[in-house]
Structure formats: C-alpha cells, structure tokens
C-alpha positions as MATLAB code, in Angstrom:
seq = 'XXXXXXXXXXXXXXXXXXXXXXXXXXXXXXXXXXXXXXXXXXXXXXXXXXXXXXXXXXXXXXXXXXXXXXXXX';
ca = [
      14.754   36.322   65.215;
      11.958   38.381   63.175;
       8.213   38.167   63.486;
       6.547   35.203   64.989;
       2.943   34.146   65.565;
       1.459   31.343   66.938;
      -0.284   28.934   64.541;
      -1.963   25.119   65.487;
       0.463   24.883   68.460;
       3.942   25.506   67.017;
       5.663   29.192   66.412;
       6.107   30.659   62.848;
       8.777   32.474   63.112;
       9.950   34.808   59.827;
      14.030   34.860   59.399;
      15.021   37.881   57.814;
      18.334   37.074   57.279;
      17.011   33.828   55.174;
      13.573   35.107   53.884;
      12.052   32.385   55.031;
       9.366   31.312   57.191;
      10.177   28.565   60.238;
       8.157   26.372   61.815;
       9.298   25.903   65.207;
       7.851   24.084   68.350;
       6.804   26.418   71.743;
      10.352   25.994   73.028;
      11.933   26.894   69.892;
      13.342   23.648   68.080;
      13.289   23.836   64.433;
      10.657   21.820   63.131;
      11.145   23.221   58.927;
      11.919   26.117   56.557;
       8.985   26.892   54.133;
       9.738   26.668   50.639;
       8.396   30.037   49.990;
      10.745   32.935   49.844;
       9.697   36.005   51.605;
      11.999   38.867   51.498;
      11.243   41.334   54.625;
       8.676   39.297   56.215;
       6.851   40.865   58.567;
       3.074   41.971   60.088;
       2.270   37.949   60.647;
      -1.585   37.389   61.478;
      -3.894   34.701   61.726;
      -7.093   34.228   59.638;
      -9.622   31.798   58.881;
      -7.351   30.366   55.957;
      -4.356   30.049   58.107;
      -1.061   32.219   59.060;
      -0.466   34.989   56.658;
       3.262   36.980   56.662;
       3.923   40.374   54.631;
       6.577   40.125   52.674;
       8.293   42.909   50.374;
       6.805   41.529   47.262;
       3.353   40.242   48.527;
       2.319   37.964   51.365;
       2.885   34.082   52.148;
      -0.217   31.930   53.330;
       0.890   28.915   55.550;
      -1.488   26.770   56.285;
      -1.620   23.499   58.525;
      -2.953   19.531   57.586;
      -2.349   16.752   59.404;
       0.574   18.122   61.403;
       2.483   19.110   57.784;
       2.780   23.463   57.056;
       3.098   24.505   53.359;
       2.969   27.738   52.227;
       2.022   29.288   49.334;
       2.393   32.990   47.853;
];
C-alpha cells in the first residue's frame, strides 16, 4: 500500500503498483479506482478543493459529491 489520506470519511489510498488512486472505507474495503492515472503518487494532502496526490507528471485533485469521488488532473 502507498500513500493514504483521509478524505470525507473514507481512505484514499495511492497504489503504486497500479498508478491509481483508491477509495477505500476506514477498515479498508475497496470502495473504487479513480480513472485518473498517476504514476508515483505520492505527498497526498487535503485542501479546501478536496484531496490532492503528487504524481510524477503533475498532481490529481479528487474531490467528493454526494458520496461519488472523481478525480481530475
């Protein structure tokens, strides 16, 4: 497992081996995969326009509305 951060009560958690982003509940059960690709994710935060992941070739904002993630780069 890579980075993860919490975000509106589920776990983002990046998968390095997949570059992609997952969106997992606390105990860990898969909820999704992102669509966006993000090759060596990494250095997740939090801002005021949602979860935001580092990626080798730029950065992936996830963002949550009514309980559905999508992400965009």
């Amino acid at each position: 497992m890579g980075a993860a951060i919490p975000y509106e009560g589920h776990l983002l958690v990046a998968a390095p081996d997949a570059d992609r982003i997952e969106v997992r509940t606390r105990t860990g059960e898969q909820v999704s995969v992102l669509d966006a690709v993000c090759p060596e994710p990494g250095a997740p935060t939090v801002t005021r326009r949602g979860a935001v992941f580092g990626c080798a070739d730029g950065a992936v904002v996830i963002t949550e509305q009514d309980s559905a993630f999508t992400a965009a780069k």
